[in-house]
LUMDREN-446216 format. One record per residue (C-alpha): residue number from 0; residue in one letter; x, y, z. Coordinates in Angstrom, 3 decimals, padded with zeros to 6 digits. Layout:
BEGIN
<num NUM | residuo a | x X | y Y | z Z> .
...
This chain:
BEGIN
<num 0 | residuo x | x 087.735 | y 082.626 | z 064.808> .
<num 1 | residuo x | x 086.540 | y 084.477 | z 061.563> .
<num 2 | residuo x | x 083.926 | y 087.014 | z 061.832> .
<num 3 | residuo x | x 081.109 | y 087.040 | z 058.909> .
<num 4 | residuo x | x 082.497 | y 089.665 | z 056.642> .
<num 5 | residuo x | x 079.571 | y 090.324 | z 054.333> .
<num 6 | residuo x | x 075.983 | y 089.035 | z 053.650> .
<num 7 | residuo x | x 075.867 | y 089.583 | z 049.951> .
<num 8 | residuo x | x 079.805 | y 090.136 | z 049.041> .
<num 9 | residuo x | x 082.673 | y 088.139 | z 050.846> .
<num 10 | residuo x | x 080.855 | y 086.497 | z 053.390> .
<num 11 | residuo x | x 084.038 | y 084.304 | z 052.247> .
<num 12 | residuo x | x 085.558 | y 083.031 | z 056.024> .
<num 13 | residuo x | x 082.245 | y 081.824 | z 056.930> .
<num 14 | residuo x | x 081.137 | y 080.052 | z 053.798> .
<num 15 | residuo x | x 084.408 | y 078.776 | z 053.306> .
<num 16 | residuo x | x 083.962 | y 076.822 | z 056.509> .
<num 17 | residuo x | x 080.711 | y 075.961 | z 056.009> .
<num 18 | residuo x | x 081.505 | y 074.103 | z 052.784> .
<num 19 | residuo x | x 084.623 | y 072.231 | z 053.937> .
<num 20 | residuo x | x 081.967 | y 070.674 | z 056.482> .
<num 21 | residuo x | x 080.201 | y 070.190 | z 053.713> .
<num 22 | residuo x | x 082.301 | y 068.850 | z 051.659> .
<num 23 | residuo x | x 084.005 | y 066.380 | z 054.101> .
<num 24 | residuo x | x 080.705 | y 064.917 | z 055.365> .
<num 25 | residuo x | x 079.612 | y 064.359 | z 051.225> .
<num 26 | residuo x | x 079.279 | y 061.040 | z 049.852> .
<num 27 | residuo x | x 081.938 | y 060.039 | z 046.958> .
<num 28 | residuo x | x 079.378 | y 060.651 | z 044.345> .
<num 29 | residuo x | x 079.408 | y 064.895 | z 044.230> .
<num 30 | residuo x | x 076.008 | y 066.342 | z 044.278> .
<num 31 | residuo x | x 074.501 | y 069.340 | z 042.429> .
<num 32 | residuo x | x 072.960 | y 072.099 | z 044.820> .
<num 33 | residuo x | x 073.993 | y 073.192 | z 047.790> .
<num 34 | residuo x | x 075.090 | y 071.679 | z 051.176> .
<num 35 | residuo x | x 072.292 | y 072.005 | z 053.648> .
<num 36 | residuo x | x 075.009 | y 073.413 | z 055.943> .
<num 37 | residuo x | x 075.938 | y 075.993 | z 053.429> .
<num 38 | residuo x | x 071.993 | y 076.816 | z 052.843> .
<num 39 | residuo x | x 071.771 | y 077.167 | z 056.277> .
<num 40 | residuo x | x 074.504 | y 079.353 | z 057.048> .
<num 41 | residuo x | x 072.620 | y 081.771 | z 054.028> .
<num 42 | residuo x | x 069.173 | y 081.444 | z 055.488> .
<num 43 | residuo x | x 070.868 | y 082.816 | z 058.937> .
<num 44 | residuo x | x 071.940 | y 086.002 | z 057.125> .
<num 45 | residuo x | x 069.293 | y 086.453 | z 055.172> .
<num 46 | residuo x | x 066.807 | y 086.453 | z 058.322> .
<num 47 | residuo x | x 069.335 | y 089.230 | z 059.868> .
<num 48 | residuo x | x 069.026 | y 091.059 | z 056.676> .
<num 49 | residuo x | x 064.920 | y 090.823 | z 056.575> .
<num 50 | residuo x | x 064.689 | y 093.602 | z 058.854> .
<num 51 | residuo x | x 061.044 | y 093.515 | z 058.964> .
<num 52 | residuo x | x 060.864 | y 089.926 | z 059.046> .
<num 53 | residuo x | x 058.004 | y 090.302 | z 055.802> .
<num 54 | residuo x | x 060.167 | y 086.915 | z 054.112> .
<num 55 | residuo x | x 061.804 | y 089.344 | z 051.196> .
<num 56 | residuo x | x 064.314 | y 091.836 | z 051.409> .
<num 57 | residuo x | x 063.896 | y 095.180 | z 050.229> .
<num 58 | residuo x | x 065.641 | y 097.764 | z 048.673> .
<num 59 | residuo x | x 066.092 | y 099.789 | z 052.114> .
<num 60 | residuo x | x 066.994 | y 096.109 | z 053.817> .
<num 61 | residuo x | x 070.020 | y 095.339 | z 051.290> .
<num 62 | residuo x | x 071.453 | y 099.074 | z 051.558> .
<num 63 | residuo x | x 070.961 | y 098.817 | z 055.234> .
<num 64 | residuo x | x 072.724 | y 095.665 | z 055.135> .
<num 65 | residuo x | x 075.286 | y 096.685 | z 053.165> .
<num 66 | residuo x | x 076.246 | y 099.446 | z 055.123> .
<num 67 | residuo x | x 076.010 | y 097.161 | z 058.308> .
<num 68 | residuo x | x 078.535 | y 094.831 | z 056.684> .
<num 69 | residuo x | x 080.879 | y 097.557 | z 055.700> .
<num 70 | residuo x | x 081.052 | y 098.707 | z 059.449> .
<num 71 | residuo x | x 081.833 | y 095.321 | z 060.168> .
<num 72 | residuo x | x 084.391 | y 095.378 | z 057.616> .
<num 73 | residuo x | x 086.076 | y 099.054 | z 058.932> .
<num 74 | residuo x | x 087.863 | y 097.291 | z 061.693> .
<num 75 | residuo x | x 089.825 | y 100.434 | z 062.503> .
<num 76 | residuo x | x 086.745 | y 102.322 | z 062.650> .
<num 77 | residuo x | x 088.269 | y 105.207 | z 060.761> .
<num 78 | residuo x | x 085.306 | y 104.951 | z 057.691> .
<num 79 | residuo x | x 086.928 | y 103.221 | z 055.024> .
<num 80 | residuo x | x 088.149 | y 099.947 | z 054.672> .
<num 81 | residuo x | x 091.798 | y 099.129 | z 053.194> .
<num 82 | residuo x | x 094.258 | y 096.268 | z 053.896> .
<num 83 | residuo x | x 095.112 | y 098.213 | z 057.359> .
<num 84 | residuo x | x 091.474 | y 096.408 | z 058.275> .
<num 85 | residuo x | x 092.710 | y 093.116 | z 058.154> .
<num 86 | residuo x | x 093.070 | y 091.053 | z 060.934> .
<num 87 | residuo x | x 097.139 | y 090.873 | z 061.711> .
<num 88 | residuo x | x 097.340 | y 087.530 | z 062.740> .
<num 89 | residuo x | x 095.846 | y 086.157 | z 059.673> .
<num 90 | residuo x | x 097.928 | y 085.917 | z 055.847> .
<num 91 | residuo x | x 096.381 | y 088.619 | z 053.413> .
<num 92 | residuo x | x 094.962 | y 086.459 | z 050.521> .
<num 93 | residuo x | x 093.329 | y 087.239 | z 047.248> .
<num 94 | residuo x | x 089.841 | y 087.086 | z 048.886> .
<num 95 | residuo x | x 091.022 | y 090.131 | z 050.871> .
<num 96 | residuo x | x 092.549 | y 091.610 | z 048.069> .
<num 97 | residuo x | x 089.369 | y 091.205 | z 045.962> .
<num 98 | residuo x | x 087.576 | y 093.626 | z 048.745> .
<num 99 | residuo x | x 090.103 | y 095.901 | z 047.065> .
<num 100 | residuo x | x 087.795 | y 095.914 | z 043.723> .
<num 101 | residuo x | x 085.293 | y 097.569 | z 045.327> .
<num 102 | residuo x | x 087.930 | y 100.566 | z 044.970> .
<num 103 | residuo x | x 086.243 | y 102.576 | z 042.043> .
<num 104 | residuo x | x 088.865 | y 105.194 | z 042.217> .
<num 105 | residuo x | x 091.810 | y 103.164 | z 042.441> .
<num 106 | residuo x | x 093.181 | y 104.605 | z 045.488> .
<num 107 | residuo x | x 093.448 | y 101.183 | z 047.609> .
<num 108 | residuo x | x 090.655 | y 102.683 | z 049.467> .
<num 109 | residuo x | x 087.035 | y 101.613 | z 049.959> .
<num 110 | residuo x | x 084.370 | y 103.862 | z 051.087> .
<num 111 | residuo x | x 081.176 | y 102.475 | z 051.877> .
<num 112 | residuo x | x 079.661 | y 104.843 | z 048.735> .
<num 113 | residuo x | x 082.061 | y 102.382 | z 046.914> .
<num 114 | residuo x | x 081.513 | y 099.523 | z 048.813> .
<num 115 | residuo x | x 077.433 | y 099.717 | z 048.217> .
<num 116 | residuo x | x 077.781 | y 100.732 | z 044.432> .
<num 117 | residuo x | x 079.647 | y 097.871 | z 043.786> .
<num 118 | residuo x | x 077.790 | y 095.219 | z 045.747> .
<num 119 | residuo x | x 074.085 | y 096.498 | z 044.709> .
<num 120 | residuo x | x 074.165 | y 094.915 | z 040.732> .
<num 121 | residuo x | x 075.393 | y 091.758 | z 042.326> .
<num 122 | residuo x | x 072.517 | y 092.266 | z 044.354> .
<num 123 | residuo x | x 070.040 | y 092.839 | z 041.723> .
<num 124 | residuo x | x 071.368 | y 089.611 | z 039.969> .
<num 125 | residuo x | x 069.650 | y 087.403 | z 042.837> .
<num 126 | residuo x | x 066.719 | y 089.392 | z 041.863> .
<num 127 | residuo x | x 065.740 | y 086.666 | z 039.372> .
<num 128 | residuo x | x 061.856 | y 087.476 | z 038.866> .
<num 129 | residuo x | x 062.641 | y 091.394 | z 039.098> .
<num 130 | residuo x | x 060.661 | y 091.991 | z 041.175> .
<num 131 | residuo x | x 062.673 | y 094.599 | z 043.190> .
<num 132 | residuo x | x 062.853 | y 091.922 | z 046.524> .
<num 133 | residuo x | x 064.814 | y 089.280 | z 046.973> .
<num 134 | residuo x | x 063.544 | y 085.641 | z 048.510> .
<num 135 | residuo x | x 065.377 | y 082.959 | z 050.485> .
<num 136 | residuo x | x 064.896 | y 081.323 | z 047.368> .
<num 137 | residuo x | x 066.268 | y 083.801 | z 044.839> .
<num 138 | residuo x | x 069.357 | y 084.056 | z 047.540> .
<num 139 | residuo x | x 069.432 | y 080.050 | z 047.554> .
<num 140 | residuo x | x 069.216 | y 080.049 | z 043.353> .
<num 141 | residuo x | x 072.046 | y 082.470 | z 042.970> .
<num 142 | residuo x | x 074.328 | y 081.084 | z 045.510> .
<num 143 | residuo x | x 073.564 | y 077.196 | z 044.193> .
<num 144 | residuo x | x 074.801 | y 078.683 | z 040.791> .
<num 145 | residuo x | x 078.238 | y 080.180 | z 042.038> .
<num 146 | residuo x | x 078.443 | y 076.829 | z 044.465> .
<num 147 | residuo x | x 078.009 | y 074.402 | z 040.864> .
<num 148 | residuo x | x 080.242 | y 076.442 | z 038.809> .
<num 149 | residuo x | x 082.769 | y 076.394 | z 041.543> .
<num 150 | residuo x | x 082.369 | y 072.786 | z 042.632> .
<num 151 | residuo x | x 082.694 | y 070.940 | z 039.105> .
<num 152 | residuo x | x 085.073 | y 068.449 | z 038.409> .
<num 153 | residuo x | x 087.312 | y 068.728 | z 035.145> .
<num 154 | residuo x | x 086.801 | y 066.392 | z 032.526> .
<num 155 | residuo x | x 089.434 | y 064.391 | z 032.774> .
């Protein structure tokens, strides 16, 4: 079984399986928005990561979260997360390798300064009325964007 790997980065395992549910139990006709399995797979995380349960998370709630989710990430526990954290039994694809691009020095290692530097303008995107919290609905908005672009048919 996959473990979540991140809330706001490559929560990718979990998501993934989320909208293959999702998209197996859709109608023929493809609808904008996003699966209410996929929405509620998001609202799940984002109540872990509303640490004080106020409906928004803060500033201290998304670094907290990000450096929960790195933890969870450092399988080996040695404080950095490489390929060497991957589970064995699984194929090493290009969502793992894209953990990798957290890697601001290029040394195929991430540190959580790294990993939280690179996750936190992401972050700020969902931010949409800049306000300096992010909603369930701001999460819902940004993730219903990414889920569209991702989900269109070519013309053909």
């Amino acid at each position: 079984m996959f473990q979540r790997k991140t809330l706001f980065g490559h929560a990718w395992p979990c998501l993934f399986a989320a909208a293959a549910i999702a998209l197996a139990t859709q109608s023929a006709s493809a609808q904008d928005g996003l699966p209410t399995e996929v929405k509620d797979f998001l609202k799940q995380d984002f109540m872990q990561a509303d640490l004080d349960g106020d409906g928004v998370i803060n500033k201290a709630e998304i670094v907290a979260t990000l450096q929960r989710d790195f933890r969870d990430m450092d399988v080996n526990n040695d404080g950095v997360v490489t390929l060497a954290d991957h589970p064995p039994d699984i194929p090493i694809n290009r969502l793992d390798r894209a953990e990798l691009e957290y890697d601001a020095n290029g040394d195929e290692v991430v540190t959580m300064d790294e990993y939280v530097a690179a996750m936190s303008p992401m972050v700020g995107e969902m931010d949409t009325d800049k306000n300096g919290l992010v909603s369930l609905d701001e999460m819902h908005g940004h993730h219903e964007k990414l889920w569209n672009a991702n989900t269109q048919t070519p013309a053909q």
